[in-house]
Every structure is written in C-alpha cells, then in structure tokens.
C-alpha positions as CSV (number, residue, x, y, z in Angstrom):
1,X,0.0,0.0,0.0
2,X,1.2,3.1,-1.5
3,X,1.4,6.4,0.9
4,X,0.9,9.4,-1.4
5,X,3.4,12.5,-0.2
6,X,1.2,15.7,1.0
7,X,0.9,18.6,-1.5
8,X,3.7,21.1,-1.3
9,X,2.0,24.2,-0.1
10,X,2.1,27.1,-3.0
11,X,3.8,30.3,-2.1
12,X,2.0,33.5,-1.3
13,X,0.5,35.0,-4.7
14,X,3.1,38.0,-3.7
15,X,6.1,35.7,-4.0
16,X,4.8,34.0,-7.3
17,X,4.6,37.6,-8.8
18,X,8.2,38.5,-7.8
19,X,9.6,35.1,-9.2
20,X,7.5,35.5,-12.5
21,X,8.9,39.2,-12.4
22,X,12.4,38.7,-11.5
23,X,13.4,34.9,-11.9
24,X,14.4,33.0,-9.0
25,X,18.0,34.8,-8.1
26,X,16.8,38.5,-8.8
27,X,20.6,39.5,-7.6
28,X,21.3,38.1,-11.4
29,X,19.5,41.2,-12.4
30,X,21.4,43.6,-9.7
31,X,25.0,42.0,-11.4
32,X,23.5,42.4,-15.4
33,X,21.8,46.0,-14.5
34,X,25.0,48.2,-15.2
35,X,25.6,46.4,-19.2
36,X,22.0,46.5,-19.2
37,X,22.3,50.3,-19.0
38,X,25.1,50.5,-21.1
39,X,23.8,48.6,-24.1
40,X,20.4,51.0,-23.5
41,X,23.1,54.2,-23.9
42,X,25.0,53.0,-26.1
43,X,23.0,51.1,-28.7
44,X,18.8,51.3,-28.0
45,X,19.0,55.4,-27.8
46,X,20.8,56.3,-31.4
47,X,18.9,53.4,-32.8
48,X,15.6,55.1,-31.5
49,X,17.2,58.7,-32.4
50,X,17.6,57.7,-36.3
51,X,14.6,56.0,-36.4
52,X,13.1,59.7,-35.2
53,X,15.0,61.0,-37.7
54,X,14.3,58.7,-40.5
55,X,10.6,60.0,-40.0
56,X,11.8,63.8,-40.5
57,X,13.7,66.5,-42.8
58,X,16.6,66.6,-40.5
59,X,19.9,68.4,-40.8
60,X,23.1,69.3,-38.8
61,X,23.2,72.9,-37.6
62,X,25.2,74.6,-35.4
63,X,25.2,74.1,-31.5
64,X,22.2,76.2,-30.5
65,X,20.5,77.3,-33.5
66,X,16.9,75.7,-33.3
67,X,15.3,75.3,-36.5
68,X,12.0,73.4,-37.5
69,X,12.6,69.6,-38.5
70,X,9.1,68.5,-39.8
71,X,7.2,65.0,-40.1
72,X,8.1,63.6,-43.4
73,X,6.1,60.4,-43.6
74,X,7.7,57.9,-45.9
75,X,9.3,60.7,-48.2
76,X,13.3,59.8,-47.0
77,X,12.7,56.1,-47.5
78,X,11.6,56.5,-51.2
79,X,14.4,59.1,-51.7
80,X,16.6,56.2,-50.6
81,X,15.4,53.4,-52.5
82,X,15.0,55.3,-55.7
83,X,18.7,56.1,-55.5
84,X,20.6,53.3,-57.9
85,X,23.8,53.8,-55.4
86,X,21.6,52.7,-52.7
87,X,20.1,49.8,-54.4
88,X,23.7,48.7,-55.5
89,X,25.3,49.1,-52.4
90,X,22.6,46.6,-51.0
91,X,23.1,44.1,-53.7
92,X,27.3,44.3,-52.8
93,X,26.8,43.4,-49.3
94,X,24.4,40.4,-50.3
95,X,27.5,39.3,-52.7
96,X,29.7,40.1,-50.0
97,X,27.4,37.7,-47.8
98,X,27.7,35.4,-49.5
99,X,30.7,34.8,-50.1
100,X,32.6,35.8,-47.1
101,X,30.1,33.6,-44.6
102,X,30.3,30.3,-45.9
103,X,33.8,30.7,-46.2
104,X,33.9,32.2,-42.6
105,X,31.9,29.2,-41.3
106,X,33.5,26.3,-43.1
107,X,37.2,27.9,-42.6
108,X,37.0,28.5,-39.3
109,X,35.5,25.2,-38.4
110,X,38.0,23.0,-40.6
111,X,41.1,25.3,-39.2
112,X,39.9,25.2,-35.4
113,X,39.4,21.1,-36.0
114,X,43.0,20.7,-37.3
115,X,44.4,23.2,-34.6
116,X,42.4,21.0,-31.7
117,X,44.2,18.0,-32.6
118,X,47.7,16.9,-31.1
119,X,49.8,18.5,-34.3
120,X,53.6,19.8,-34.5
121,X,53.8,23.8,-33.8
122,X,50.0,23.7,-32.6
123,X,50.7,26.9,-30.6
124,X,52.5,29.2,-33.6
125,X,49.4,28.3,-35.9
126,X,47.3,29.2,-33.5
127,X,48.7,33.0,-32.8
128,X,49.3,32.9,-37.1
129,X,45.7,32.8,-37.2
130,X,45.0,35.4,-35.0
131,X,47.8,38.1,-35.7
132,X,45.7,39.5,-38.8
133,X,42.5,40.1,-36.1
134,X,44.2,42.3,-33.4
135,X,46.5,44.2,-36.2
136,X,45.3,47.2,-37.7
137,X,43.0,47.5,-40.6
138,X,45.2,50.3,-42.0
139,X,48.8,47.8,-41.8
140,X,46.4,44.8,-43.2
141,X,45.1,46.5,-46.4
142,X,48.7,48.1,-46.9
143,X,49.9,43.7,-47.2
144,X,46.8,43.1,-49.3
145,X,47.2,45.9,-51.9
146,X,50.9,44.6,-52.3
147,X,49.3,41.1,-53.0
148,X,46.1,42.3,-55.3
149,X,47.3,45.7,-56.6
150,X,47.8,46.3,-60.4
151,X,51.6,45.4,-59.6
152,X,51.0,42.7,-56.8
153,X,52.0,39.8,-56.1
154,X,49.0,38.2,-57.1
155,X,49.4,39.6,-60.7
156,X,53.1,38.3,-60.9
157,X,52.4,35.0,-60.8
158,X,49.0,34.5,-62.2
159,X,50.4,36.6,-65.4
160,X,48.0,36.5,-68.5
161,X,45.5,34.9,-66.5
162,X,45.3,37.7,-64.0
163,X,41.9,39.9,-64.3
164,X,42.1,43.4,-66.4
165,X,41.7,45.5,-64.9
166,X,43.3,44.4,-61.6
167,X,41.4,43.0,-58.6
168,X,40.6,46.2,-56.3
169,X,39.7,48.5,-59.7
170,X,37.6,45.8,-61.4
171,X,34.1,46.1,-60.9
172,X,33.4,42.1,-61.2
173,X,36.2,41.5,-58.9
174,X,36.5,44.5,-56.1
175,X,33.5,42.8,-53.8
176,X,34.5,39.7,-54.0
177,X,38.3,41.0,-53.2
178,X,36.9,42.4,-50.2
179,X,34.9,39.7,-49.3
180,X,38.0,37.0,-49.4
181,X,40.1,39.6,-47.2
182,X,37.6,40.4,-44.4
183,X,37.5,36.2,-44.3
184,X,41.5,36.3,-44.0
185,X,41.5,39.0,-41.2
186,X,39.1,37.8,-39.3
187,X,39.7,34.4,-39.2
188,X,41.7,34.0,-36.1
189,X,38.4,35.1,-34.0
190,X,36.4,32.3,-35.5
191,X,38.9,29.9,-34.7
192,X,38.8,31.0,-31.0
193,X,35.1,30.0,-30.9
194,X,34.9,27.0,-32.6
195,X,38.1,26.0,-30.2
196,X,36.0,27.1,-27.1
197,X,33.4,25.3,-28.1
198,X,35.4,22.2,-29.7
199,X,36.5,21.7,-25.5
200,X,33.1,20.6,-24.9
201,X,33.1,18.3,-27.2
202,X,33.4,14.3,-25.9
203,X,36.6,12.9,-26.6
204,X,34.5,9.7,-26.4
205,X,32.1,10.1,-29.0
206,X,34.9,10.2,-31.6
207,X,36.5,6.5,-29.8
208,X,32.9,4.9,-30.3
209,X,32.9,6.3,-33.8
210,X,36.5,4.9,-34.7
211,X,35.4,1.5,-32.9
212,X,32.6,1.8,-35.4
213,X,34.7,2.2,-38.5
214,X,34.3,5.5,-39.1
215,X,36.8,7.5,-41.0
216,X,37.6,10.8,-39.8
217,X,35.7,12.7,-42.3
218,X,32.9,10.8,-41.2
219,X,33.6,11.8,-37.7
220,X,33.9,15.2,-38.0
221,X,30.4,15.3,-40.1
222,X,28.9,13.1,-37.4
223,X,30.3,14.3,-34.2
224,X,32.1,17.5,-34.7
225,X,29.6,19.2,-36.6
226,X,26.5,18.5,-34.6
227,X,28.6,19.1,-31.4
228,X,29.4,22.7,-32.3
229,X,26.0,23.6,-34.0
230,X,25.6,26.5,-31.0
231,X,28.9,27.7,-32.2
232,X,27.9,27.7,-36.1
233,X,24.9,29.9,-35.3
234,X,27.0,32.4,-33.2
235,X,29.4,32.4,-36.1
236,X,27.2,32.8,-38.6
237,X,25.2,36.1,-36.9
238,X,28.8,37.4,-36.1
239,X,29.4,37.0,-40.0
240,X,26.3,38.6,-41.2
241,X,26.5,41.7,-38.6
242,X,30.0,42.0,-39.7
243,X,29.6,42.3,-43.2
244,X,26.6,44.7,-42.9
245,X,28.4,46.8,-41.3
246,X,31.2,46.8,-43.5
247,X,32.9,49.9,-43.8
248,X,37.0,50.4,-43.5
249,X,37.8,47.9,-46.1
250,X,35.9,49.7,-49.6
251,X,36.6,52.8,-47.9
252,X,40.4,52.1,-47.6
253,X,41.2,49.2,-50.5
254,X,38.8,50.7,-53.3
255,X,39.1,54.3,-52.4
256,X,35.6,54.8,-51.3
257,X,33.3,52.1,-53.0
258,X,35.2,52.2,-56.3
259,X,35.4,51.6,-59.3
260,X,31.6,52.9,-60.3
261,X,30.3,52.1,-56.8
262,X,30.8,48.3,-57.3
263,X,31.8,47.8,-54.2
264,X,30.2,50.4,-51.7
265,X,28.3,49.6,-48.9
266,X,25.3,50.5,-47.0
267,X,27.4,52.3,-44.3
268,X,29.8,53.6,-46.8
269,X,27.2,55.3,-48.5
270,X,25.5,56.5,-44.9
271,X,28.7,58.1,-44.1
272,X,28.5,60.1,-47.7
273,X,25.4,61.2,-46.7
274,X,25.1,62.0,-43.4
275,X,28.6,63.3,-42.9
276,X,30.1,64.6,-46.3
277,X,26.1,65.7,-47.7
278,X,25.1,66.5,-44.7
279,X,21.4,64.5,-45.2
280,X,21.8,62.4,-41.9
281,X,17.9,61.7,-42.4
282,X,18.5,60.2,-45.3
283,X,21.5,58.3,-43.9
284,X,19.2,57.5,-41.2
285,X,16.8,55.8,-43.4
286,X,19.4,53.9,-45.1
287,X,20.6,52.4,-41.7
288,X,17.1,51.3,-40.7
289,X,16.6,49.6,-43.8
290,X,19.7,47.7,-43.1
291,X,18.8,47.0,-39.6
292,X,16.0,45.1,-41.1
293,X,17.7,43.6,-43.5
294,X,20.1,41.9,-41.5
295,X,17.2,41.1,-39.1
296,X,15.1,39.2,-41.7
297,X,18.6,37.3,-43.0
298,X,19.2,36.0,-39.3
299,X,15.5,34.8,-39.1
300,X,15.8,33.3,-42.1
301,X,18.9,31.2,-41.1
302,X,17.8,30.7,-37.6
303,X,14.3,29.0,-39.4
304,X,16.6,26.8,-41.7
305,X,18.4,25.3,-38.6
306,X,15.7,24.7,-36.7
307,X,14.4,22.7,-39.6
C-alpha cells in the first residue's frame, strides 16, 4: 500500500509575482543592470534617435541654433530606395554575404578542427591565425594591396590569367576581393570560438565512432559538426552583422566604393550622406533599412536550422 506524499503548499500570490517578475535569483538582475544600461546608452538610444530621424527632414546645424525639422512620412525612404547607389550598395553586401560567410563558417570550423588535434607547432598556428585580427585594418590593407594591386603579387604570378583591370579596380572583382580579405583577417576570432566550443566536445564520442569504422571525415560530419551547432549559429550572426556593417575595407582598399560604386556599402554610403552631404535623415533611413535587413537574414537562417 502506496502512501501518497502531502501537496507542497504554493507560495503567497506576492512571492509568485516577484519570481514571474524577477526569476528566481533576482541579484542576477542587480550583477547584469549596469551592461543593461550601457547597451540602452550605447545602442537602443541612437537606434531610436535615427529611427526619429528617418521620419523627419533633418539636418546638422550649429550648437544652439533651433530650426523646425518636420514629419516627413515615408518621403526619406523612397528618396533612398529610388537612389541606384543605394540599391547597389545593398546588392554588394548580399554578394559580400555570400561569399565571405560560408567561407567564414566552413574555414573557421576546418582550421579550429585541425588546430584542436595533437599536431607539430600547434601553438605558432594558432597566434598565425590570429595576428591579422588584433592588427590594424590600416597595416592589413597596406599587405593586401601589395598582393592584389595592379603590380601585386598576385598579378606576378597568375600573369595573363590575371583579371584586367586588376582585382581592387575591377568592378566584377572588387567585392569579391573584399569579401575574401575580411575572411583572411578575421579568421583568427572564428577559430577561437569553434576551439572554445570544440572543449566541450566528448573525446568519447569520436572513440565509439573509430570502434565503429568510421573514417575521420565521417567523424567530423557526425560528431564535430553537430557538437558545435551552438557555435555555427553564433558564427554565422557574427558573420552577417559583420559584413553589414562593412565599412573600412571599400573605404580604404577601393578608395571609397570604387570603381563605379561596385563595391560600396550600406554604411559607406550613410557616411557620404550624413557626414560629407550632410542629409543624416536620409542616412538614417538607409541604416534602418539595413537593420532590417540583417534582421530578416538571421530569421531566415535561424528558421533553416531549426528545420
């Protein structure tokens, strides 16, 4: 004969309302409070502030002066998307997407597998990798415009089958250029994540895998893969953030989006507006349409990997 436990009394409706509000440790909230505020500074208000100004003829004046800024509707977003630079610099960062995360992804994830396992001058590789992240954008487009410039390296030894014109002033091949050196710099951090996350891997999946026959491409699509599948999605959003907001490399390897705009980006082209036109509510509009844009391309890839 079975003796059934008494029901656990339930806690006052007061205490249910602070754990719904709060969580059960509400010093977690205390301890995340200050980034809390700082992300709200630093990020929520100018995203609300050019959203405001999207909405409205806006323009810099000088500190003081007050002048009328009216309602606008809808009038800087069709401004914007009637504008072919604007439409073109979109369709460069999809290329540039495209190219530059799968690489990203599968380079990263290959490199961090090799550098995990037991290999000679494991620890050199693994600083070669990074060196390019931590040094300056400035000292890493000076090596790769001595490797893809009209008298690079790159040009020396591919000879007549190099592109004409070169790499950085061909508008088929500028993008793409860009997309394949933003990949090389920024390599090293990817590695670092897919190592971190490689750690919590089971060293014992990959024995019953080898007891099972499997060959070590086999292993790595079976065990490795699926084990750092948190990783892949961090990369990947990393990637795509990234490259939208790509920036310092047309501006600095194409001299400013060159040649014929073929390799501009969104911010590139907000900068020219807001800063050198001085039509931030136009450069406004452009950055909230690229806020979405790079929302609806995370959805879309969160959706696919759920699937």
């Amino acid at each position: 004969m079975s003796v059934l436990a008494p029901p656990r009394p339930r806690p006052p409706v007061a205490r249910r309302l602070s754990r719904a509000a709060f969580g059960r440790q509400p010093i977690g909230l205390l301890l995340g409070a200050p980034y809390a505020l700082f992300i709200a500074a630093l990020f929520a208000y100018p995203l609300g502030l050019a959203l405001w100004m999207s909405f409205h003829h806006y323009f810099f004046t000088a500190p003081g002066v007050n002048v009328a800024r009216p309602f606008v509707g809808l009038d800087n977003y069709r401004t914007v998307l009637s504008n072919p630079a604007v439409r073109q610099s979109f369709t460069n960062i999809l290329v540039f997407l495209v190219i530059n995360v799968p690489l990203t992804v599968g380079l990263s994830l290959l490199l961090a597998t090799a550098l995990n396992a037991a290999i000679p001058f494991r620890s050199f590789f693994r600083v070669s990798y990074y060196v390019p992240y931590v040094t300056a954008s400035v000292a890493m487009v000076g090596v790769w415009l001595s490797l893809f410039g009209s008298g690079g390296l790159a040009n020396r030894v591919l000879g007549p089958l190099a592109p004409s014109p070169s790499w950085l002033i061909n508008e088929h091949w500028a993008m793409p250029s860009i997309a394949l050196f933003v990949t090389w710099k920024q390599l090293g951090f990817f590695i670092l994540l897919y190592l971190a996350a490689l750690q919590n891997v089971h060293k014992e999946l990959y024995e019953a895998a080898a007891v099972d026959g499997a060959t070590r491409w086999q292993s790595f699509r079976a065990v490795t893969v699926p084990g750092v599948r948190t990783a892949t999605t961090l990369v990947t959003i990393l990637a795509i953030i990234t490259g939208a907001n790509l920036f310092t490399e047309p501006y600095l390897l194409t001299g400013g989006g060159g040649p014929n705009g073929s390799s501009a980006s969104p911010v590139l082209l907000m900068y020219q507006q807001g800063i050198e036109q001085n039509h931030p509510d136009l450069a406004s509009a452009i950055g909230v349409l690229l806020v979405i844009g790079v929302l609806a391309i995370a959805g879309i890839q969160r959706v696919l990997e759920r699937d």
